[in-house]
C-alpha positions in Angstrom: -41.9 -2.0 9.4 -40.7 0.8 7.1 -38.3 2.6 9.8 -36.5 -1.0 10.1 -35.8 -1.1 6.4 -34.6 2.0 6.2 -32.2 1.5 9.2 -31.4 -1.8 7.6 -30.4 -0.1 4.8 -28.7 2.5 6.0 -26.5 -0.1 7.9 -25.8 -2.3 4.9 -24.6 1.5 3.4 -22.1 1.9 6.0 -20.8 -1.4 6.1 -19.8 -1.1 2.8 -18.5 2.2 2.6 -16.4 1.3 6.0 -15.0 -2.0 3.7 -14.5 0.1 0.7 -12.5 2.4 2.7 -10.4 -0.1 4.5 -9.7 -1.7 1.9 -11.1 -5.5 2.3 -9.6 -8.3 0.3 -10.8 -8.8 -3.4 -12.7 -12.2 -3.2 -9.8 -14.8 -4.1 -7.5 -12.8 -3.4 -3.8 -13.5 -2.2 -3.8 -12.7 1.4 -0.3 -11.7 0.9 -1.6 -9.2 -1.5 -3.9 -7.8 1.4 -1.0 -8.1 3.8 0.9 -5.8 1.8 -2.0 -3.2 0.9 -2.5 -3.0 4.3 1.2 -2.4 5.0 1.2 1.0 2.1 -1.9 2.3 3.5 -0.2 2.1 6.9 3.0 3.6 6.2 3.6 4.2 3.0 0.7 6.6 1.3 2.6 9.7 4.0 4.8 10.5 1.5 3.6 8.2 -2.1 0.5 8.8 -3.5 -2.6 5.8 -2.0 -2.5 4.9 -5.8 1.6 3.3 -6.1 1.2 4.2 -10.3 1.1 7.9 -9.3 3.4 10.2 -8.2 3.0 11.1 -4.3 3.5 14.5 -2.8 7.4 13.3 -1.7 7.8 10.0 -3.2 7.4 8.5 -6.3 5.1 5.9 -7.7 6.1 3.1 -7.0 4.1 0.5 -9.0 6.2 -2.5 -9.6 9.1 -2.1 -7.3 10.8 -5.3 -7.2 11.7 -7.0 -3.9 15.4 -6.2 -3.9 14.7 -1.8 -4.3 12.1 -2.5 -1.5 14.6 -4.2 0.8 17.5 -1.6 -0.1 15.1 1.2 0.6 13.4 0.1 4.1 16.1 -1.3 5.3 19.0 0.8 4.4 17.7 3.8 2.8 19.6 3.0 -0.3 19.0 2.0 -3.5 21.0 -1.8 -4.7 24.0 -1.3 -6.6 23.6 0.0 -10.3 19.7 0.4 -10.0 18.9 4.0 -11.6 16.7 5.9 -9.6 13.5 7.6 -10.6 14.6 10.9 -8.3 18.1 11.5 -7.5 16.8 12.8 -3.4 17.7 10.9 -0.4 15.0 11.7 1.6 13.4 8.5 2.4 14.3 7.3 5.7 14.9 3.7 6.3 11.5 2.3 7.6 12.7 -0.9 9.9 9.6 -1.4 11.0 8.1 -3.0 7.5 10.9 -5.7 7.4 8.4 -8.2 7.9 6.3 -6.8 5.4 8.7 -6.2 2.4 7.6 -10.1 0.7 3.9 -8.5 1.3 4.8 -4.6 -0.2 6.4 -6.5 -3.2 3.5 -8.7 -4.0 0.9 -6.0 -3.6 2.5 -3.4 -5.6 3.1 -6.2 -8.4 -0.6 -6.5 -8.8 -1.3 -2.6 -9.8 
């Protein structure tokens, strides 16, 4: 009986250490939220930080970037006329691949 309890436990552990660590949806909330956390973790943390407030080891944080920077930036590696950037480099390649995601992107990194 005891050896089952402790392997019962020891699976409930890694359950919740594998859904901390992919980050599973917040109960209630926005799946387009989740969408777009998993989209960053995917793509985005190689050059921001995992936390978008923070400064990553190329990009910037990013916290709050509204739809219109994402969309210049993934799509055309530019930022929208007359919007002052937080670092003057032009480094970030266009990332084509997250058009779908940019609604999603902007959404999550609203909520940090």
């Amino acid at each position: 009986m005891r050896l089952f309890s402790i392997r019962a436990f020891s699976l409930g552990a890694v359950v919740l250490l594998v859904g901390m660590a992919t980050g599973c949806p917040q109960k209630n909330e926005d799946p387009a939220v989740t969408r777009g956390k998993q989209a960053y973790m995917g793509t985005c943390i190689a050059c921001h930080n995992m936390n978008p407030a923070l400064d990553g080891s190329v990009g910037p944080a990013i916290q709050g970037a509204s739809k219109e920077v994402l969309e210049a930036k993934i799509m055309r590696g530019e930022y929208p006329a007359g919007y002052k950037a937080k670092r003057e480099t032009k480094i970030m390649p266009p990332q084509p691949q997250l058009a779908a995601n940019i609604d999603d992107l902007a959404a999550f990194l609203a909520t940090k």
